[in-house]
C-alpha positions as CSV (number, residue, x, y, z in Angstrom):
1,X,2.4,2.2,36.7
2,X,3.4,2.8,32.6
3,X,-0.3,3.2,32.2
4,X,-1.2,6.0,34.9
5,X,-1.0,9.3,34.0
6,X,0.4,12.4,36.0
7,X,-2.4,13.0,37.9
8,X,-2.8,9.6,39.4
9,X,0.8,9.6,39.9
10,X,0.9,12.6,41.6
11,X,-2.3,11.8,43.7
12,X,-1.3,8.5,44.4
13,X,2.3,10.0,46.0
14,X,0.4,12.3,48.0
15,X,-1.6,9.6,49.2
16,X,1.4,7.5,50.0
17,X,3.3,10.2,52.2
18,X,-0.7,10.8,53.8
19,X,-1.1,7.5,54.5
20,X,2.1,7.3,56.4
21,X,1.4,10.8,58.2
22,X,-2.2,9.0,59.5
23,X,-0.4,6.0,61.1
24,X,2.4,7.9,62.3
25,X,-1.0,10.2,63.7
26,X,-2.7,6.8,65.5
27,X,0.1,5.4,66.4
28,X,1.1,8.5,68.3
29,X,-2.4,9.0,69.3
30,X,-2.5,5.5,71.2
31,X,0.6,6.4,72.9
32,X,-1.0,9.3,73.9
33,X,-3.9,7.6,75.5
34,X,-1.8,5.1,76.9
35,X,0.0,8.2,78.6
36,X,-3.5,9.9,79.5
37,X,-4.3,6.8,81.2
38,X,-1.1,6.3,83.5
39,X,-1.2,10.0,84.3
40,X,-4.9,9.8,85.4
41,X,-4.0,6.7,86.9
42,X,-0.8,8.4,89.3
43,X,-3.4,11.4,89.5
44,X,-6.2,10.2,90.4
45,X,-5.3,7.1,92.5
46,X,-1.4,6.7,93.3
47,X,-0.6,9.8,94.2
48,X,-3.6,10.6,96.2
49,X,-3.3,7.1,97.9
50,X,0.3,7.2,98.9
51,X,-0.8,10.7,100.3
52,X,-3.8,9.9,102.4
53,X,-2.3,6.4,103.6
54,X,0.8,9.0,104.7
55,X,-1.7,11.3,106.6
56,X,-3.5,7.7,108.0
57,X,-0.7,5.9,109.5
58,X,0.4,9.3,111.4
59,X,-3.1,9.5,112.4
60,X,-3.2,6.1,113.6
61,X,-0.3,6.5,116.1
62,X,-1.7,10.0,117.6
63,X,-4.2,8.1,120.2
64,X,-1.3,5.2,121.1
65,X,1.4,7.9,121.8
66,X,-1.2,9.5,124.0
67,X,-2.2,6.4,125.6
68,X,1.5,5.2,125.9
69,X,2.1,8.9,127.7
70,X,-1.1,8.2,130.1
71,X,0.2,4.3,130.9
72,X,3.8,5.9,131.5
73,X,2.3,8.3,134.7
74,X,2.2,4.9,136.7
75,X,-1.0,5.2,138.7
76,X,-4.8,5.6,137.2
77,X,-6.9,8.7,137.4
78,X,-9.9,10.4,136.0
79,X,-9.3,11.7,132.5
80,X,-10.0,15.3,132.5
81,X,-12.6,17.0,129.7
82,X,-9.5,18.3,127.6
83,X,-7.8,14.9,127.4
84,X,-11.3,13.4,126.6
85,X,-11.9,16.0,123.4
86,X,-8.7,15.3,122.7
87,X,-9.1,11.7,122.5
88,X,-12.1,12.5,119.9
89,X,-10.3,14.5,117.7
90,X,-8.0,11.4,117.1
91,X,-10.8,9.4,115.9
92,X,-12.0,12.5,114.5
93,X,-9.3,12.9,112.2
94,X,-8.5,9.2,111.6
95,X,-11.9,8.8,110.5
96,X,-11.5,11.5,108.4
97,X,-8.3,10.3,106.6
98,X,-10.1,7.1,106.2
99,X,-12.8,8.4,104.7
100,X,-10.5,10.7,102.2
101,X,-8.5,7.5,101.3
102,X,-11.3,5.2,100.4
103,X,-11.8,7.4,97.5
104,X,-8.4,7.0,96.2
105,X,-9.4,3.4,96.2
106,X,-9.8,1.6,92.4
107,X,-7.9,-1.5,92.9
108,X,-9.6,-4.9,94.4
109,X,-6.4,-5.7,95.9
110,X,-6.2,-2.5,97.9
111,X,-9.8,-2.5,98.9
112,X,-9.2,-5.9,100.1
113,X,-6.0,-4.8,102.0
114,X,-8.0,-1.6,103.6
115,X,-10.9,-3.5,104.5
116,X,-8.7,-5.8,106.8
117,X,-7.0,-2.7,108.3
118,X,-11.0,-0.9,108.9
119,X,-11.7,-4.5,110.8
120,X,-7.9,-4.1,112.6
121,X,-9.0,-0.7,113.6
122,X,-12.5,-1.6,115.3
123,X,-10.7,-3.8,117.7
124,X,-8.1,-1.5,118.1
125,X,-11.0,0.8,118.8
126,X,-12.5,-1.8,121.3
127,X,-9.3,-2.6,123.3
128,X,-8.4,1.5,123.2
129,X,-11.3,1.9,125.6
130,X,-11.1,-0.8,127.6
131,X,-8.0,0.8,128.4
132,X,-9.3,4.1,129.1
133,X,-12.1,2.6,131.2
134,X,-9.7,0.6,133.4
135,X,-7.8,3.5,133.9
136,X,-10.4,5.6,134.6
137,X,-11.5,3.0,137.3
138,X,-7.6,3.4,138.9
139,X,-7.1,-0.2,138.4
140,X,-3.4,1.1,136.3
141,X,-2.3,-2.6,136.6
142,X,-4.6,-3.8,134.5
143,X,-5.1,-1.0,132.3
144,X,-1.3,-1.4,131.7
145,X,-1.4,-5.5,130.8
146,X,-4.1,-4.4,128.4
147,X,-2.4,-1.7,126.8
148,X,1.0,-4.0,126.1
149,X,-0.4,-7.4,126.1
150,X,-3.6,-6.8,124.0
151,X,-3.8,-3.3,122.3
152,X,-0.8,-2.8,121.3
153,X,0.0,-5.6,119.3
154,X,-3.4,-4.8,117.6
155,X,-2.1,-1.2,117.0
156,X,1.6,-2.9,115.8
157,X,-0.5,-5.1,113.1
158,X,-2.5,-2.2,112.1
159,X,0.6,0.3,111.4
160,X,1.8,-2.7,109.2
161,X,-1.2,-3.1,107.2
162,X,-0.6,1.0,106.3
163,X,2.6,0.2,105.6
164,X,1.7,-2.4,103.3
165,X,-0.9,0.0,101.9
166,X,1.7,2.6,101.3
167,X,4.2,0.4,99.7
168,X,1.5,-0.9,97.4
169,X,0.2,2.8,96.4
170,X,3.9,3.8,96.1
171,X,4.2,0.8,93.6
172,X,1.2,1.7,92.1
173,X,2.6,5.2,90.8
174,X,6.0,3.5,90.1
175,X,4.1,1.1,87.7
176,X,2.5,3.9,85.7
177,X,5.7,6.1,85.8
178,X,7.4,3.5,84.0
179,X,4.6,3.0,81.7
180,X,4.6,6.7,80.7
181,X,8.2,6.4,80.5
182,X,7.5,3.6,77.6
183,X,5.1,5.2,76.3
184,X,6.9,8.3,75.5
185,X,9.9,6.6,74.8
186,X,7.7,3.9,72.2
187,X,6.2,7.4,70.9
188,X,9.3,9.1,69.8
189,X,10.4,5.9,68.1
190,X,7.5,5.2,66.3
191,X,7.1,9.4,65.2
192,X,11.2,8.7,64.5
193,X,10.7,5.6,62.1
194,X,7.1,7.1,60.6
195,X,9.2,10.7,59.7
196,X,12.3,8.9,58.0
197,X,9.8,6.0,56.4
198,X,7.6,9.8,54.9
199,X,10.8,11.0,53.9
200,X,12.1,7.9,52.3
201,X,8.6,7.8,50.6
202,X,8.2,11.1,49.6
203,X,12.2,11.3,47.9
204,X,11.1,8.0,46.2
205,X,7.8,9.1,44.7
206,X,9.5,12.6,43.9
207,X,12.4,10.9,42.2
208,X,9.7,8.7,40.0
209,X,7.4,11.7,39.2
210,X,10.3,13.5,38.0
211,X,11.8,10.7,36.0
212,X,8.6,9.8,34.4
213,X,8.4,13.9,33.7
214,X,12.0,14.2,32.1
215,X,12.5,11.5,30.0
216,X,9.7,12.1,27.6
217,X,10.0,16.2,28.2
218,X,13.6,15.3,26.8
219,X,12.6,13.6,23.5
220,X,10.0,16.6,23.5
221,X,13.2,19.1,23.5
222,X,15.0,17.2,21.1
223,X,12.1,17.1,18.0
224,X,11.9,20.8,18.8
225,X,15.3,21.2,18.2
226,X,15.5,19.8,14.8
227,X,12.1,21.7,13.7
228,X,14.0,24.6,14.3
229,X,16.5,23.6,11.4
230,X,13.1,24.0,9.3
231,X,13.1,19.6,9.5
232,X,9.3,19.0,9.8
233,X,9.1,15.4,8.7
234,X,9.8,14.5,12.3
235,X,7.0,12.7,14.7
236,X,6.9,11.9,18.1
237,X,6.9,8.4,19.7
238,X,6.5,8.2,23.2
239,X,4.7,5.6,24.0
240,X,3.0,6.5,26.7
241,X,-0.7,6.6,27.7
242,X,-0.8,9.5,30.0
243,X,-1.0,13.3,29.8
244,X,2.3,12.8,27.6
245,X,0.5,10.8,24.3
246,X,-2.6,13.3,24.7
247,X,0.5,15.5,24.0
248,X,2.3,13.4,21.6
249,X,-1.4,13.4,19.5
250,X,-1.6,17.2,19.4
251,X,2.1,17.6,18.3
252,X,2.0,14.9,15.7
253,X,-1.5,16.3,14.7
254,X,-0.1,20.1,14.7
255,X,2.9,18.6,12.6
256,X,1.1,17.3,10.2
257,X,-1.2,20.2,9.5
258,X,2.1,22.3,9.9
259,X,3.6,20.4,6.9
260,X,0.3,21.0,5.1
261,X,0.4,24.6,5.4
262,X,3.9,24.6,4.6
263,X,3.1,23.0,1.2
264,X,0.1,25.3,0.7
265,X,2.5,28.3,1.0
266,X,5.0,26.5,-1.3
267,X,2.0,26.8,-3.8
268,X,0.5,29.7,-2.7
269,X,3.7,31.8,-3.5
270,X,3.9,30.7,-7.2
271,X,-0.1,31.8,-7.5
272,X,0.7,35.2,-5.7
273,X,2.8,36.0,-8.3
274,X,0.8,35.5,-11.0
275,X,-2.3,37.1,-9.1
276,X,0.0,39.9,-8.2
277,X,0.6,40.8,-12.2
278,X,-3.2,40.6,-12.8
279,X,-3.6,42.9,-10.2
280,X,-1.0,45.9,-11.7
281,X,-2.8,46.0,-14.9
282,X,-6.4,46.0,-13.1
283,X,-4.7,49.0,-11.0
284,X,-4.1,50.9,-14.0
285,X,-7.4,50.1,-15.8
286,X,-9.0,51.3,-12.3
287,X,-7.0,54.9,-12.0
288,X,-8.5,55.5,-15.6
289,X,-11.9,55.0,-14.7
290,X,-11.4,57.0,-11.7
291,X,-10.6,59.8,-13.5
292,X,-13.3,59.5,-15.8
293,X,-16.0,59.4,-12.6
294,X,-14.3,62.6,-11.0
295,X,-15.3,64.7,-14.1
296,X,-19.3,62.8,-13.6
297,X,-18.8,64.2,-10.3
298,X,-18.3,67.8,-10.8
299,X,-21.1,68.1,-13.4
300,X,-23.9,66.1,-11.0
301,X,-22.7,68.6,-8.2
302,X,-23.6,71.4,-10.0
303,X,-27.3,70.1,-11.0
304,X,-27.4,69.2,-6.7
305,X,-26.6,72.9,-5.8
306,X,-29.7,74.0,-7.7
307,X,-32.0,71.4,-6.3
308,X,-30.7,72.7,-2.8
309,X,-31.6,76.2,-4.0
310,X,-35.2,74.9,-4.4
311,X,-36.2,72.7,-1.9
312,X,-35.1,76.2,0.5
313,X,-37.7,78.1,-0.6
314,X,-40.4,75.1,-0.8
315,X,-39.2,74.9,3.0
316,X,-39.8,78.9,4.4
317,X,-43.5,78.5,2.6
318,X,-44.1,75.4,4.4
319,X,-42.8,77.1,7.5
320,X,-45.6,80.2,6.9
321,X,-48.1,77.2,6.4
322,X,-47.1,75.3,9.6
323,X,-47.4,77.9,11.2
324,X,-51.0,79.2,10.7
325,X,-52.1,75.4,10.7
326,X,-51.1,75.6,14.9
327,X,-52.4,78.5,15.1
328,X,-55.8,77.1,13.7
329,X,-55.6,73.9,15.9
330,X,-54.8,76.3,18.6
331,X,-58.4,78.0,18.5
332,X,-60.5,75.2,17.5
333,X,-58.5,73.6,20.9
334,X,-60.1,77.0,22.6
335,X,-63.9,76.6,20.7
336,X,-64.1,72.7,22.0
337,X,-63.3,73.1,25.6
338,X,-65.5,76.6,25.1
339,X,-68.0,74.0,24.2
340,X,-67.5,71.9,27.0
341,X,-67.8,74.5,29.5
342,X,-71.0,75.5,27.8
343,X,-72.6,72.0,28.1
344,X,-71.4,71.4,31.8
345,X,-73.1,74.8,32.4
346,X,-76.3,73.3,31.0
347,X,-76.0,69.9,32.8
348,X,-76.5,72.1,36.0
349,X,-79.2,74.0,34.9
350,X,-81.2,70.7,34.7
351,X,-80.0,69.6,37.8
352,X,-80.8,72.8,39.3
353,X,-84.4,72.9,37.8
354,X,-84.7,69.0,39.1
355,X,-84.0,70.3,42.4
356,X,-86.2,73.8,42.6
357,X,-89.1,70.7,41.4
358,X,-88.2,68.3,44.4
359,X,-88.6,71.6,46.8
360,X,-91.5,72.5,45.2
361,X,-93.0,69.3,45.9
362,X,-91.5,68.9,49.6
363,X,-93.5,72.3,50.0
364,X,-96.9,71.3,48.9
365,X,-96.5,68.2,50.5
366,X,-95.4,70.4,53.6
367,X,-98.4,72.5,53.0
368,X,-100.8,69.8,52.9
369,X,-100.1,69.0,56.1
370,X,-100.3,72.1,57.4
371,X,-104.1,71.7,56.0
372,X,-104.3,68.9,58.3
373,X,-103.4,70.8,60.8
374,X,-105.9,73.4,60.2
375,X,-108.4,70.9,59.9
376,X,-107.5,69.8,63.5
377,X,-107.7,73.3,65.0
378,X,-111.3,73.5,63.6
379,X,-112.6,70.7,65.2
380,X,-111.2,71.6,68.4
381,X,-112.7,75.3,68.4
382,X,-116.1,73.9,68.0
383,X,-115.6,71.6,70.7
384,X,-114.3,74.2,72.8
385,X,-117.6,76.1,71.6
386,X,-119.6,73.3,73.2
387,X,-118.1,73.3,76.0
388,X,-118.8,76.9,76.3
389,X,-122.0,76.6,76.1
390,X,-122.2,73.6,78.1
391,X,-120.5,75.7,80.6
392,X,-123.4,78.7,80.5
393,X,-126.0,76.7,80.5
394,X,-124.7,74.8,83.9
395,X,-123.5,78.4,85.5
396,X,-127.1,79.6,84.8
397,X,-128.2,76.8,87.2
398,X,-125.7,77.0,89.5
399,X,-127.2,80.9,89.9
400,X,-125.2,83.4,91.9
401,X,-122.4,81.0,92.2
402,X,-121.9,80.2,88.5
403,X,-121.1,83.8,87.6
404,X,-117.5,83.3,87.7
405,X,-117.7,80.1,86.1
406,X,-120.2,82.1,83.2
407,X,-117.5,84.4,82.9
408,X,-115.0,82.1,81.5
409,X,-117.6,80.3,79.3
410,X,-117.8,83.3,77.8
411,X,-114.3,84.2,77.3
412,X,-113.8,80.4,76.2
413,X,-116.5,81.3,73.3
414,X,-115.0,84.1,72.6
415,X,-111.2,82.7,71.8
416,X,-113.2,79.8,70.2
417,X,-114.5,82.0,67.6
418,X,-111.1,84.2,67.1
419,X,-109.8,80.7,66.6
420,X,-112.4,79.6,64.1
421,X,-112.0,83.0,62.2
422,X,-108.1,82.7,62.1
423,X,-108.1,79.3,61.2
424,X,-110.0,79.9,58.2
425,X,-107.8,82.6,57.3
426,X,-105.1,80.2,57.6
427,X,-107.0,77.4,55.8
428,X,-107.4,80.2,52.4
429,X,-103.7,81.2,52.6
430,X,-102.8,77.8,52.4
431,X,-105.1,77.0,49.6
432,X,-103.3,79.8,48.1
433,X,-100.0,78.5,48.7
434,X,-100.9,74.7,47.6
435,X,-101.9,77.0,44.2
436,X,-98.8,78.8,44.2
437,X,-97.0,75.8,44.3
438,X,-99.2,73.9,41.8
439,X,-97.9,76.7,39.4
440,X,-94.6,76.9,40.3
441,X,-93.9,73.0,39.7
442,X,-95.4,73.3,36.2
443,X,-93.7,76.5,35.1
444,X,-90.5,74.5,36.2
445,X,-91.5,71.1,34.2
446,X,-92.2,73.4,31.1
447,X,-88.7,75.2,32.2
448,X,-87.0,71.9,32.6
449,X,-88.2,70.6,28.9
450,X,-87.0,73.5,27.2
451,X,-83.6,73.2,29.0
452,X,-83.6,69.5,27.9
453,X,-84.3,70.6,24.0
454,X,-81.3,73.4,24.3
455,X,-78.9,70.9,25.9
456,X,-80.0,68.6,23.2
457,X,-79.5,71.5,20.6
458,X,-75.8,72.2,22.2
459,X,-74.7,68.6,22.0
460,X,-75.8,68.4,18.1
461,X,-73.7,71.7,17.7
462,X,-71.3,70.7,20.1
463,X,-70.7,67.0,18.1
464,X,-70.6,69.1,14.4
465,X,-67.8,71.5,16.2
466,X,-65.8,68.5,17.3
467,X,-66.0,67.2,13.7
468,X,-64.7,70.6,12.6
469,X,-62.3,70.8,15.3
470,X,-60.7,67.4,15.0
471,X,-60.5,68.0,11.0
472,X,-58.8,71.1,11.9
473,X,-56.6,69.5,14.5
474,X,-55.3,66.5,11.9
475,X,-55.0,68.8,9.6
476,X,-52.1,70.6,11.7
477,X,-49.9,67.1,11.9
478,X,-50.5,66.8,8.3
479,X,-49.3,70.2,7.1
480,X,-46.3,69.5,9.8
481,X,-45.3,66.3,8.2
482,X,-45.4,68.1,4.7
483,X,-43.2,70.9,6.4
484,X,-40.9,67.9,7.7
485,X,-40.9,66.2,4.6
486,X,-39.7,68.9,2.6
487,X,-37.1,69.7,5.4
488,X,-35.5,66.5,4.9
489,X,-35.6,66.6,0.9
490,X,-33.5,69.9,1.6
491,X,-31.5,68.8,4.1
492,X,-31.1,65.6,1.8
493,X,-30.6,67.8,-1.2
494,X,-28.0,69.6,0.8
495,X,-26.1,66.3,1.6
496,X,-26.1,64.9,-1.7
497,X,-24.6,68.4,-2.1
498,X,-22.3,67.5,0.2
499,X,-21.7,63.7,-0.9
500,X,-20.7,64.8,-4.4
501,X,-18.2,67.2,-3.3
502,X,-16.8,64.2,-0.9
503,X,-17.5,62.2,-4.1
504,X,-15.4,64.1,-5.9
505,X,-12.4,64.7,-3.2
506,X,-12.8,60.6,-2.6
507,X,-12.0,60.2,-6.8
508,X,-9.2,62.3,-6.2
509,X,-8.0,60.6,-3.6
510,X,-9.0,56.8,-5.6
511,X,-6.9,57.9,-8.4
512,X,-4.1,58.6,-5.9
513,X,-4.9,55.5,-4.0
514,X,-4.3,53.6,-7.4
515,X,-0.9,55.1,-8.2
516,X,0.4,54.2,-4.8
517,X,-0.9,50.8,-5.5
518,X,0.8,50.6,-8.2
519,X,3.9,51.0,-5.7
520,X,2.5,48.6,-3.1
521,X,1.7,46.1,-6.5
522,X,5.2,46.0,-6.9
523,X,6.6,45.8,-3.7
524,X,4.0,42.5,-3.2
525,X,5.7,41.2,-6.1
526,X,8.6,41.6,-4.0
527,X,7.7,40.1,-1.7
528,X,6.0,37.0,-3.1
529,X,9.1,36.1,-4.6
530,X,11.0,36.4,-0.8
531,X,8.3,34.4,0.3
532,X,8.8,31.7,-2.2
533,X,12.6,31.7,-1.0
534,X,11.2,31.8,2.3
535,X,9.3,28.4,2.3
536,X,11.5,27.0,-0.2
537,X,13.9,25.6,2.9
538,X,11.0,23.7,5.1
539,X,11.8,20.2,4.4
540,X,8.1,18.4,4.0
């Protein structure tokens, strides 16, 4: 165990003391079943048996006290229908205590043992009636020899069998009474001896942990002790291969650059001095020049203020400038979306004229048809004109009869003409139209060309005023960033302003920074030599 380190002692402890919990755990466990088992055993079959055999045997004698009371009456009757139910409730309820027991039955030697009573009680059963009948019949002399001579030894043997049966069930639970007795007895042992064997364990591990703690957190205290007299030649050998020599390595290792810093301040102290001495005469070579740039100072400060002057006025004429530049983007914005609006308005002039020249045509088209139509109606009035005349010429054969029919011949002529005449009319006013129209569509193609050369004219005057415009519009951002540019120089003008005059308040301040250096120089040198004293006592 020299070799293991803490943690492996510590788990290996805790696995001791947890190995000793888990077999006091199965050990107990086992007893545990082995009690389970006898209590299922006195619950489920001992118990229940010596309680059902109790119930059967007092069953079994119900019927033979009956019978005994009949046989003791000393003649033979009838029995009566009360006495007969009566008689069946006895089997009745011996059947069902039989039946009630057999499930309380898991040993072969008590099935054995109830299967010789179930074949006792079929020839009790047998003989029982052949009592009753020979009763019945009123031969009592016989019933009677029956009854003692025959039945009731039967009956005897049988109420010894349940006795048997009850002794062995009362056994039974005896036997697993004792065994839970053992069992709990053999369980508080074995938790007894597993508790004091975890306790011996667990004071045995905790008194090795802690000794193999102590001993080398001892020698730890003990080096300690004599580096506090300022004794740092002093190592540490514990010999050990746990957590303990990784911290023997570090302590030895810090030791060792301990004594090497040690030495380094030993050496250091002698060059601070001398570096200290350099340092008071730099000090005072340092205040003089500080003085000297002070003076600088207030003359460049003076030249600043004047350039601030300056660059002010350079900056309110750039303001005028930026200001009329916006204002000249502002209305070359105004001219290009004036522009805009101008050559939308022309894009629907086109597409108006595009659309008066698709109506125009619709229209002719339309009228041509109506030409059609005309065309029609004049071929129909000069049919109708024939059947007119048809229509005299077969009334003036027809005679008197074909007056009437003459009539409307002639007023069918007559509308046929009207017709003719108003169809011509229509056919010239629609020649007149289609002419109209023929005009119209070529007034609005010459109207639709010059619209086309204007909206090409505006779009070459529209592109020349977006040249201007845009020139105008960089121009704007250019003026502004010469209007920014001259801001900052003043503003910058202004801070150098204001630099020198911190300049010259920070020289000040150097040159009083240096004369209490001066004091701090010599206070170092103070304390150099304390610190020489200082590390003068470490023993390396």
């Amino acid at each position: 165990m020299k070799n293991w380190t803490l943690r492996q002692r510590i788990l290996a402890s805790f696995a001791v003391i947890i190995a000793i919990m888990l077999m006091m755990v199965i050990v107990s466990f086992s007893r545990l079943l082995s009690i389970q088992s006898s209590e299922e055993e006195v619950r489920l079959d001992a118990l229940p048996g010596v309680y059902y055999s109790t119930l059967l045997r007092s069953a079994w004698g119900e019927s033979y006290i009956r019978t005994l009371e009949l046989i003791g009456e000393g003649e033979g009757r009838e029995l009566t229908g009360p006495e007969k139910d009566q008689f069946k409730d006895f089997e009745a309820r011996l059947q069902q205590q039989v039946d009630n027991y057999k499930q309380t039955i898991f040993d072969d030697n008590d099935r054995a043992n109830f299967t010789d009573f179930e074949r006792q009680r079929e020839t009790y059963t047998r003989l029982l009636n052949d009592v009753h009948t020979s009763f019945q019949r009123g031969d009592y002399i016989k019933a009677k020899t029956e009854f003692y001579d025959q039945t009731r030894p039967v009956w005897s043997a049988g109420r010894k069998q349940l006795n048997d049966i009850i002794v062995i069930n009362k056994k039974v639970a005896d036997d697993a009474t004792d065994r839970i007795v053992v069992a709990v007895t053999g369980a508080k042992i074995s938790m007894g001896l597993s508790l004091l064997i975890a306790i011996i364990a667990a004071t045995s591990c905790g008194f090795l942990l802690m000794r193999s703690i102590m001993s080398p957190m001892q020698r730890i205290v003990s080096i300690l002790e004599t580096m506090r007299t300022g004794d740092l030649s002093k190592r540490l050998n514990l010999d050990r291969k746990d957590e303990f020599g990784a911290v023997e390595t570090g302590f030895n290792d810090m030791m060792t650059e301990l004594t090497g810093l040690v030495s380094q301040a030993q050496r250091s102290s002698v060059q601070v001095t001398t570096s200290v001495t350099e340092i008071a005469a730099t000090s005072r070579q340092q205040q003089a020049t500080a003085t000297e740039t002070a003076a600088t100072t207030t003359e460049i400060g003076a030249t600043s203020r004047e350039i601030a002057a300056t660059s002010r006025d350079l900056v309110r004429t750039m303001t005028e400038v930026t200001s009329a530049a916006d204002q000249a983007s502002i209305l070359a914005g105004s001219g290009q979306q004036g522009l805009a609006r101008m050559e939308d308005t022309m894009h629907q002039v086109m597409g108006a004229a595009d659309l008066v020249n698709a109506k125009l045509a619709i229209l002719n088209e339309k009228a041509g048809n109506i030409n059609q139509v005309v065309v029609t109606i004049v071929k129909v009035a000069d049919q109708t004109n024939l059947l007119s005349l048809n229509a005299a010429i077969e009334a003036e054969k027809a005679g008197e009869y074909g007056r009437g029919f003459a009539v409307v011949a002639t007023e069918v002529r007559r509308l046929a003409d009207q017709t003719a005449v108003a169809t011509y009319d229509i056919e010239q006013m629609v020649r007149e139209i289609q002419s109209a129209v023929s005009a119209g569509v070529m007034g609005m193609d010459k109207f639709s060309e010059e619209v086309r050369r204007g909206m090409f004219e505006v779009t070459q005057v529209g592109e020349q005023l977006t040249q201007i415009i845009h020139q105008v519009q960089a121009l704007a951002p250019r003026v502004l960033m010469v209007n920014e540019g001259m801001q900052a120089q003043a503003t910058g003008a202004e801070q150098i302003n204001q630099a020198l005059v911190q300049l010259g308040d920070a020289s000040s301040q150097t040159v009083e920074s240096l004369r209490q250096a001066s004091f701090a120089i010599d206070e170092l040198s103070q304390v150099a030599v304390g610190l020489r004293s200082g590390v003068s006592r470490f023993k390396v």
